[in-house]
C-alpha positions as CSV (number, residue, x, y, z in Angstrom):
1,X,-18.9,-23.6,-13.8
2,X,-20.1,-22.9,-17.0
3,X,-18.4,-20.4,-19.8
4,X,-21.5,-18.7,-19.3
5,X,-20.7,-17.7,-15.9
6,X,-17.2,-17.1,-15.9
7,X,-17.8,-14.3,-18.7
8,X,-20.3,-12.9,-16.3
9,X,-18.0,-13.0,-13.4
10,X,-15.1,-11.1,-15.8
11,X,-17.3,-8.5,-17.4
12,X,-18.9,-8.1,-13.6
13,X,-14.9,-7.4,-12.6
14,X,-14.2,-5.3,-15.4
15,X,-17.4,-3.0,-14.3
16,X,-16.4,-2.9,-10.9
17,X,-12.7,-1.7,-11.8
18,X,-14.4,0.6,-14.1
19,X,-16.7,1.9,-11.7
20,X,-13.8,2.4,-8.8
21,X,-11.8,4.6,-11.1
22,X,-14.9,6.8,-12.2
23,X,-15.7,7.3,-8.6
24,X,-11.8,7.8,-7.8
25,X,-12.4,10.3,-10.4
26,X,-15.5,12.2,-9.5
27,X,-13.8,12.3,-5.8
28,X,-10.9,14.1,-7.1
29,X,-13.0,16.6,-8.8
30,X,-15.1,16.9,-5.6
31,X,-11.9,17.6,-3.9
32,X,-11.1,20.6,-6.0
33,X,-14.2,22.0,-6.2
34,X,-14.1,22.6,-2.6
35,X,-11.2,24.0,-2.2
36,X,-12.4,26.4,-5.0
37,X,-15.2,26.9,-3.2
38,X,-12.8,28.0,-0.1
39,X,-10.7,30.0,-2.4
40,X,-13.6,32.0,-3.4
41,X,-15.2,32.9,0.2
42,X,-17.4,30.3,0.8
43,X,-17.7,28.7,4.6
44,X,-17.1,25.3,5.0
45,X,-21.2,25.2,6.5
46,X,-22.0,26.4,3.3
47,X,-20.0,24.0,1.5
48,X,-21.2,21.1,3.7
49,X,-24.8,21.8,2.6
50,X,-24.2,22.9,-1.1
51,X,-22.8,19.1,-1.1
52,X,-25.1,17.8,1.2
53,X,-22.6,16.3,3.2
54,X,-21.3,16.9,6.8
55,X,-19.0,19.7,8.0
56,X,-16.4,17.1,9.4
57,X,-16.6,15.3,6.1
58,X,-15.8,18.6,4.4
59,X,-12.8,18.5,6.6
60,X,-11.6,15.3,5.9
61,X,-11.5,16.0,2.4
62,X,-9.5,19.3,2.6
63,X,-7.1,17.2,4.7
64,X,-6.8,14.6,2.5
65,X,-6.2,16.7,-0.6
66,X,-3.4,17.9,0.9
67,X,-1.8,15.2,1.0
């Protein structure tokens, strides 16, 4: 393998650990936004299509920001 390639293979592992805590990031946002959201009257249907996600999904992230 040349050095070539193993500096291609670090800086692609560097992007990807980059990358995971910038969506870990924008999740955690998400997460508050809803509840936000909640706080402030909105239904979780409206939520789900604001977001353009499911209602269950919706759910699951309430749930898990309790945690």
């Amino acid at each position: 393998m040349s050095d070539t390639t193993v500096d291609k293979l670090l800086f692609n592992k560097l992007l990807i650990t980059t990358k995971r805590d910038e969506l870990k990031k924008l999740s955690q946002d998400r997460t508050k936004l809803i509840r936000r959201l909640l706080k402030e009257g909105y239904s979780v249907v409206s939520i789900s299509d604001i977001a353009d996600i499911s209602r269950q999904r919706v759910y699951k992230i309430i749930k898990k920001g309790n945690k």
